[in-house]
C-alpha positions in Angstrom: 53.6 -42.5 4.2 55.7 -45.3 5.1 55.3 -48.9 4.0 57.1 -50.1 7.3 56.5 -52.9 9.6 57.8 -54.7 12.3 59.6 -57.9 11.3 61.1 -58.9 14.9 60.3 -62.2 14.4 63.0 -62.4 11.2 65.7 -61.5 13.8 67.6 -63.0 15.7 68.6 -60.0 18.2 66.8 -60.8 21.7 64.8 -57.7 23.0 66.9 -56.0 26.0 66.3 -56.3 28.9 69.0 -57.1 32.7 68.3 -61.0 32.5 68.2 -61.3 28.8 70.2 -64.4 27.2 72.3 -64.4 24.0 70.5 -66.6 21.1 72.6 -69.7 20.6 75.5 -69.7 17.9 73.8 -70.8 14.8 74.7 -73.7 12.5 72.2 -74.0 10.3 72.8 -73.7 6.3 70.7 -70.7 4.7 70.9 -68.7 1.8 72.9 -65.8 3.1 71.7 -61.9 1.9 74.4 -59.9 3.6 78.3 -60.4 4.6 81.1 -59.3 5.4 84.4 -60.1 3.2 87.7 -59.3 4.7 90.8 -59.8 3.2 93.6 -61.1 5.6 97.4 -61.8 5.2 96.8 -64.5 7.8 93.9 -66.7 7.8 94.9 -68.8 10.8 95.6 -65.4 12.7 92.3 -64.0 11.7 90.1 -67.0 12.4 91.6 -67.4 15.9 91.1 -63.8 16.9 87.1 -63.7 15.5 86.7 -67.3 17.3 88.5 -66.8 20.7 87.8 -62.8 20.9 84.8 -61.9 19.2 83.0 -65.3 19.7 82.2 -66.2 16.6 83.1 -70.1 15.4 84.4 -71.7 12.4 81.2 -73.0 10.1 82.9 -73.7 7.6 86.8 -73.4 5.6 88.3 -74.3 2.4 91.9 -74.6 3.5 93.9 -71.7 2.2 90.8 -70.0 0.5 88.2 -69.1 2.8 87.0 -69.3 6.4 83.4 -69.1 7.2 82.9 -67.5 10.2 79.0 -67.4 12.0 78.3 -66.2 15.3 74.0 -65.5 15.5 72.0 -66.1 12.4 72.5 -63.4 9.9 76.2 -62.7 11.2 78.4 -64.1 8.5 82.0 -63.2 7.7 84.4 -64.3 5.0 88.0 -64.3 5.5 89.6 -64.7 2.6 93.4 -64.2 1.9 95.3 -61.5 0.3 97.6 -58.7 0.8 97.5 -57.0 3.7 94.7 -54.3 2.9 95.3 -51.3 5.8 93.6 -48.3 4.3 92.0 -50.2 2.7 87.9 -49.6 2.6 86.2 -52.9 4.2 84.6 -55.5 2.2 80.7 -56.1 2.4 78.9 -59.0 0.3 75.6 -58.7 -1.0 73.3 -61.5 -2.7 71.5 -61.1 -5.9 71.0 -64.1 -8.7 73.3 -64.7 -11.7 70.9 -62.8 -14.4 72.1 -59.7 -12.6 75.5 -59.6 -12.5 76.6 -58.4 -16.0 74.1 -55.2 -15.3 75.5 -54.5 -12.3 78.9 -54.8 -13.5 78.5 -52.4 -16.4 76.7 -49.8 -14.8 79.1 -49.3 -12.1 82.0 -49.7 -14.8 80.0 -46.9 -16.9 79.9 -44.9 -13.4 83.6 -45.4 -12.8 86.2 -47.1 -14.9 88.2 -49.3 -13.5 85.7 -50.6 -10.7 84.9 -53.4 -11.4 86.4 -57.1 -11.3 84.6 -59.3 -12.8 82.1 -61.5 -13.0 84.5 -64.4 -11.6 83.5 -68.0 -10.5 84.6 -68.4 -6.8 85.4 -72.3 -5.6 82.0 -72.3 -3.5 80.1 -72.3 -6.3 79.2 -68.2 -6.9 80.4 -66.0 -9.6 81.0 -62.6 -8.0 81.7 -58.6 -9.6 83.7 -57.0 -7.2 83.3 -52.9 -7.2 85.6 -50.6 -5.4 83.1 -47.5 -4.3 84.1 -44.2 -4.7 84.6 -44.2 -1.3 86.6 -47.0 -0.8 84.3 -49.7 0.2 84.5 -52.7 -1.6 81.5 -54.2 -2.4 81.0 -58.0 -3.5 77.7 -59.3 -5.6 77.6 -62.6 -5.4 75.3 -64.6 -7.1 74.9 -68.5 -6.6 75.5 -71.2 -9.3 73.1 -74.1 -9.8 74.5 -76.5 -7.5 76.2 -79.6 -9.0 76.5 -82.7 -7.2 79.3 -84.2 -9.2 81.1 -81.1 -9.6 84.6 -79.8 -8.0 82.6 -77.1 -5.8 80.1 -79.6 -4.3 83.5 -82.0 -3.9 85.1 -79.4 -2.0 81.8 -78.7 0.1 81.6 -82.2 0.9 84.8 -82.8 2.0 84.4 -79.5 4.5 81.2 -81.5 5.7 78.2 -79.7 4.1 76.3 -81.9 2.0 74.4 -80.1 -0.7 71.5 -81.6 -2.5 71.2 -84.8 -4.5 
């Protein structure tokens, strides 16, 4: 037995069809449950080739740090910079809360040493455990921190135009 059931309406994907129309880019501010992280040598590089090839625009950046990309709702990615990573397994996010973390990060230690990094605060205001998977995948939980309007992260935030609550 199967405890299925169809959820269309949570998606943003238009049924198919010869005359269907994409959805519209989407710019509204939501919790996010799923990303992609990628790692790039060059951010400017990167964001250009997701915006102008794959169509995706800029939501939001922390110069130097992190660029937001969105295309539809639900289709997020995180560049983020570092070493040039070829070979390297891709990076995928997933959301869970703060209480969390510390399980997570010792069960996959106890599964295989040397896994895991973390728990580390990030400058938009998560703490994350990074896992490398057995095979290869790098896998972020990330876990949001009770959002402080007088703090650094909701400073930064502000001054890349998303106002948080007051």
């Amino acid at each position: 037995m199967t405890e299925t059931f169809p959820a269309f309406s949570l998606s943003p994907v238009p049924q198919p069809g010869p005359e269907v129309a994409p959805p519209e880019l989407f710019r509204g501010i939501y919790g996010m449950p799923m990303f992609v992280t990628l790692t790039t040598a060059d951010l400017d590089a990167s964001t250009r080739f997701w915006t102008e090839g794959l169509g995706f625009f800029e939501f939001y950046a922390l110069p130097g740090q992190v660029v937001h990309l969105r295309r539809w709702a639900f289709q997020d990615v995180l560049l983020v910079p570092g070493e040039d990573t070829s070979g390297a397994g891709p990076g995928v996010t997933f959301a869970c809360v703060l209480s969390q973390l510390d399980e997570i990060a010792a069960a996959c230690e106890r599964l295989a040493p040397g896994s895991v990094t973390g728990p580390a605060p990030t400058p938009w205001n998560t703490t994350d455990v990074t896992v490398t998977t057995p095979e290869g995948a790098r896998v972020i939980m990330t876990a949001a921190r009770v959002y402080d309007p007088d703090s650094h992260e909701a400073q930064q935030l502000r001054e890349g135009g998303i106002d948080g609550p007051r």
